[in-house]
C-alpha positions in Angstrom: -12.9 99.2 25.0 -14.6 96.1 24.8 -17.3 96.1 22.2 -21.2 94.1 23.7 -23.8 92.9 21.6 -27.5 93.8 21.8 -29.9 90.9 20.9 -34.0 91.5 20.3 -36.4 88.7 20.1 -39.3 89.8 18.0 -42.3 87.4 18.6 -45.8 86.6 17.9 -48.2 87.4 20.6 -51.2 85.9 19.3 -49.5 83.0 18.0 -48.5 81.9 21.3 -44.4 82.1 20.5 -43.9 83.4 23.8 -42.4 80.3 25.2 -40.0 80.1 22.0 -38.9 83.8 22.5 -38.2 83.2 26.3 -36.4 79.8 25.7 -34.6 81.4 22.8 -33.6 84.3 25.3 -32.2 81.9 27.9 -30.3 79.8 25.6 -28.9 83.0 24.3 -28.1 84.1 27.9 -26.6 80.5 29.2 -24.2 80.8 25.9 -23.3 84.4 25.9 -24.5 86.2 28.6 -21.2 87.8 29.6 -20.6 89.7 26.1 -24.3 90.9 25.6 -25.6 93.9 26.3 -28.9 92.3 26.8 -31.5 89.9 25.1 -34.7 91.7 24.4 -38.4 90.7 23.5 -40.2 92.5 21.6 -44.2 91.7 21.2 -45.3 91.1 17.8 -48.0 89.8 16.0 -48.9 88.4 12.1 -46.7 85.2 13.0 -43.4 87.0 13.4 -40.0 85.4 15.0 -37.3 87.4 13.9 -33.7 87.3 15.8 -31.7 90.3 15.2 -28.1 91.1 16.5 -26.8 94.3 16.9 -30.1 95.0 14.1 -28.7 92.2 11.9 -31.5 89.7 11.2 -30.0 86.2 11.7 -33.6 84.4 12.0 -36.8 84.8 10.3 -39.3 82.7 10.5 -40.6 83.4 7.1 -37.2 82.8 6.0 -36.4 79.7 7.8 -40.0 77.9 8.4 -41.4 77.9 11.8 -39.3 75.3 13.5 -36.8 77.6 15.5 -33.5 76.0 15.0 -31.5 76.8 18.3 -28.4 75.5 17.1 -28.4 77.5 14.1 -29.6 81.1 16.2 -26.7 80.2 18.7 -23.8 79.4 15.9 -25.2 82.9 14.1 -24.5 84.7 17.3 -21.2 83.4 18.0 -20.7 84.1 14.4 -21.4 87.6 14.7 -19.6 87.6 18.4 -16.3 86.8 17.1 -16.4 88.9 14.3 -16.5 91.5 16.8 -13.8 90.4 18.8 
């Protein structure tokens, strides 16, 4: 059985991180796309940017300052991808 991953984008509507959260989504798609279940967005607000997988936070903007660092969400991922495997 081969195990997928499930990937939510939690983001700040009225902070305008709707852009961040759909270019975070395709990035996460380009890389992985064939052993994910799906990347979800999820409409926030209060600033939020959180990246969970499989309800693992791996980013937090609160955490990890507001720059999102692709490279480190897509190494998190893979991380957590071949773990799995």
């Amino acid at each position: 059985m081969r195990v997928m991953t499930a990937i939510e984008i939690e983001y700040c509507v009225p902070c305008g991180l709707l852009d961040r959260a759909i270019a975070t989504q395709t990035r996460l798609l380009d890389e992985f796309g064939q052993h994910l279940d799906g990347v979800t967005l999820i409409p926030g607000h209060g600033g939020v940017f959180i990246v969970t997988v499989d309800e693992e936070t791996i980013w937090d903007k609160i955490v990890h300052g507001a720059e999102v660092d692709m490279d480190l969400i897509v190494k998190a991922v893979d991380d957590h991808i071949s773990v799995e495997a």
